[in-house]
VMD Tcl script that draws the C-alpha trace (Angstrom):
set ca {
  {-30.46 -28.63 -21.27}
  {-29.90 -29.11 -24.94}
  {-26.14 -30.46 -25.99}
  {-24.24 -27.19 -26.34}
  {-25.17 -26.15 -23.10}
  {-24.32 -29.67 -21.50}
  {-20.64 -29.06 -23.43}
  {-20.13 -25.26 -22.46}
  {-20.99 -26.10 -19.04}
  {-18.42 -28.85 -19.54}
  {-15.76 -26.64 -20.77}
  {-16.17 -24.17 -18.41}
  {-15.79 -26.11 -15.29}
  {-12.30 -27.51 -16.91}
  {-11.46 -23.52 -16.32}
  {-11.41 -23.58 -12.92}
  {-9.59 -27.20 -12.94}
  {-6.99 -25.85 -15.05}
  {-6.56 -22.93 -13.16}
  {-6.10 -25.12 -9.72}
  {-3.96 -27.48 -11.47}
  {-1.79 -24.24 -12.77}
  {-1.36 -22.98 -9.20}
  {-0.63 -26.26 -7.72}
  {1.97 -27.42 -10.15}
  {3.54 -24.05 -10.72}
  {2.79 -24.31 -14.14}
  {2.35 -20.01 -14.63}
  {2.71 -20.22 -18.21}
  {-0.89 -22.83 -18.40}
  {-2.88 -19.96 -17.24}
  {-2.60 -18.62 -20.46}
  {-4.93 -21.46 -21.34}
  {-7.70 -19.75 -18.61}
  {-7.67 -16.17 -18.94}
  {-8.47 -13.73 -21.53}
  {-5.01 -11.71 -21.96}
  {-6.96 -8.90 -20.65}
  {-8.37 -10.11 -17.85}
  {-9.08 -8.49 -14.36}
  {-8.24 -10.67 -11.19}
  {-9.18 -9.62 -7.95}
  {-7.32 -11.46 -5.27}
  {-7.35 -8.49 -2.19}
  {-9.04 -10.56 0.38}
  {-6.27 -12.71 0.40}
  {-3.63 -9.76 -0.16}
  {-3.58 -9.53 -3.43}
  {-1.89 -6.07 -4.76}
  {-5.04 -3.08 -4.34}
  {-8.20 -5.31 -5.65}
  {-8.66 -5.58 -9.62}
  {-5.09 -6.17 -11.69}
  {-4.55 -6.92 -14.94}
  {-3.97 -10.67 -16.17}
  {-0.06 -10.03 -16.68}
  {0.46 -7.96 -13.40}
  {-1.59 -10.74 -11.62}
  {0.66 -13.31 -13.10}
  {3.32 -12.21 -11.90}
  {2.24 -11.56 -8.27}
  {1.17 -15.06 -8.44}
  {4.63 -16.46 -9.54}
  {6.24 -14.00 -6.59}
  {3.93 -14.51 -3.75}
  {3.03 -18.61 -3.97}
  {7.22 -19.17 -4.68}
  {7.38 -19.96 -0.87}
  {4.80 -22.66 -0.69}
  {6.50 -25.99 -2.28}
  {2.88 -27.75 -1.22}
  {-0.93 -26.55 -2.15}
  {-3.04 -28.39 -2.68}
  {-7.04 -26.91 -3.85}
  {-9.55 -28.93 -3.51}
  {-13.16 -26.91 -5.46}
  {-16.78 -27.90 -5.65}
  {-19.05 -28.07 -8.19}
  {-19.82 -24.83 -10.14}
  {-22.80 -22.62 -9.88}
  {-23.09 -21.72 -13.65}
  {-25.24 -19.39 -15.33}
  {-25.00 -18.49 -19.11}
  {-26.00 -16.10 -21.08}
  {-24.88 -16.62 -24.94}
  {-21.38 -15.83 -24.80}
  {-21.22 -15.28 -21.38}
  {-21.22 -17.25 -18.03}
  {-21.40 -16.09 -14.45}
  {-19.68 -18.85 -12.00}
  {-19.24 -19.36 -8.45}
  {-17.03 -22.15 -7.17}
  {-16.14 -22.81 -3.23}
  {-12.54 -24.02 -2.77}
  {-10.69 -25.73 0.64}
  {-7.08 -24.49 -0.10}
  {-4.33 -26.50 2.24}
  {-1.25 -24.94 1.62}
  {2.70 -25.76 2.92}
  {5.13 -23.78 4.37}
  {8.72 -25.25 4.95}
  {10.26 -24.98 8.90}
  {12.91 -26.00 10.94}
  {12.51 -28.43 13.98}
  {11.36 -25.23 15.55}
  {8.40 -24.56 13.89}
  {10.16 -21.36 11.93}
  {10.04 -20.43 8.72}
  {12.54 -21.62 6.64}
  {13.12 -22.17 2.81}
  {15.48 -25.22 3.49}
  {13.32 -26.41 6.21}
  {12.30 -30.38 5.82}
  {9.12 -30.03 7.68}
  {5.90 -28.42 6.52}
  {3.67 -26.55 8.01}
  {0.21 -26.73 6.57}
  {-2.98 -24.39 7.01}
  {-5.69 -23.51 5.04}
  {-7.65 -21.30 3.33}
  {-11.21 -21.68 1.93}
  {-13.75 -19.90 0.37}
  {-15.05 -18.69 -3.07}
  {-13.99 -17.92 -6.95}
  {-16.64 -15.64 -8.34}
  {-15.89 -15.67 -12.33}
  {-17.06 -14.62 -15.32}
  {-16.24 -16.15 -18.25}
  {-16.75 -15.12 -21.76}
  {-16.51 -17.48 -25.28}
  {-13.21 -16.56 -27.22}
  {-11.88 -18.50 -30.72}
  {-9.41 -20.95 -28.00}
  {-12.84 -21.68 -26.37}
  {-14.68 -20.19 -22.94}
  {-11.64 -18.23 -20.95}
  {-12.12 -16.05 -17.27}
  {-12.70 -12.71 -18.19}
  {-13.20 -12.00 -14.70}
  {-12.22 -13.48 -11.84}
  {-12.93 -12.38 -7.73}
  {-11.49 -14.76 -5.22}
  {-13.63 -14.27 -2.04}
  {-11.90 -15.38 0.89}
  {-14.14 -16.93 4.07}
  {-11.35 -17.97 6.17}
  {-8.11 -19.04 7.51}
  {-7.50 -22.17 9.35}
  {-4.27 -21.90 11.60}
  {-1.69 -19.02 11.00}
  {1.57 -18.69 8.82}
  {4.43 -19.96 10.91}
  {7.01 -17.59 12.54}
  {9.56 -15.68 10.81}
  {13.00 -15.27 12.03}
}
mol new
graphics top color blue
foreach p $ca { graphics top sphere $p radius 0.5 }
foreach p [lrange $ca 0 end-1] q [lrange $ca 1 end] { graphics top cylinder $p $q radius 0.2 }
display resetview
């Protein structure tokens, strides 16, 4: 590997850790800083809304859906990265604990003190292209494997 590959491969990788950190800390408006403004995001195999969406439409969802976990926490591997010029296929396996707040009897609850954690795991397929800001996710396909333990019970 000659230098620029080294520092695209770099750069890349710091995608996917500013995406995680974006999710984690809430922080919608830093994914800005990952996508391409028109992006496609695929999130359906862990209910995202009908497969592909646009960046902003995916934004959104995100913001709405993850509002009800105060705790996640991801956790990704090392990237499988392949690039081609401006382009870069990536594959990168995540563990995904995430928090839901109960009461003392194990039901959901937004004011509930207790969390109850499970998790998800599996795969972000990507494809990231070179832009003026720097590499961005043109692409992205999360590829769910599993589910450890279940959302809690809803009143």
């Amino acid at each position: 590997m000659d230098i620029t590959e080294i520092s695209d491969r770099l750069e890349i990788e710091q995608l996917t850790a500013r995406y995680v950190e974006a999710i984690d800390s809430k922080d919608w408006d830093l994914l800005d800083n990952v996508f391409t403004a028109d992006a496609h995001l695929d999130y359906e195999s862990s209910g995202g809304p009908e497969g592909k969406g646009d960046y902003p439409t995916i934004k959104v969802w995100l913001q709405n859906s993850l509002a009800i976990f105060p705790m996640t926490q991801h956790m990704v591997g090392k990237s499988l990265v392949d690039i081609d010029g401006d382009t870069a296929t990536c594959r990168t396996i995540f563990y995904n604990p995430m928090g839901v707040p109960v009461n003392e009897e194990g039901i959901y609850d937004p004011d509930g003190e207790q969390l109850h954690i499970f998790v998800v795991g599996g795969w972000y397929n990507d494809t990231c292209i070179r832009t003026e800001s720097g590499w961005r996710i043109k692409e992205k396909v999360e590829e769910q494997a599993y589910m450890e333990g279940t959302f809690p019970p809803f009143e």
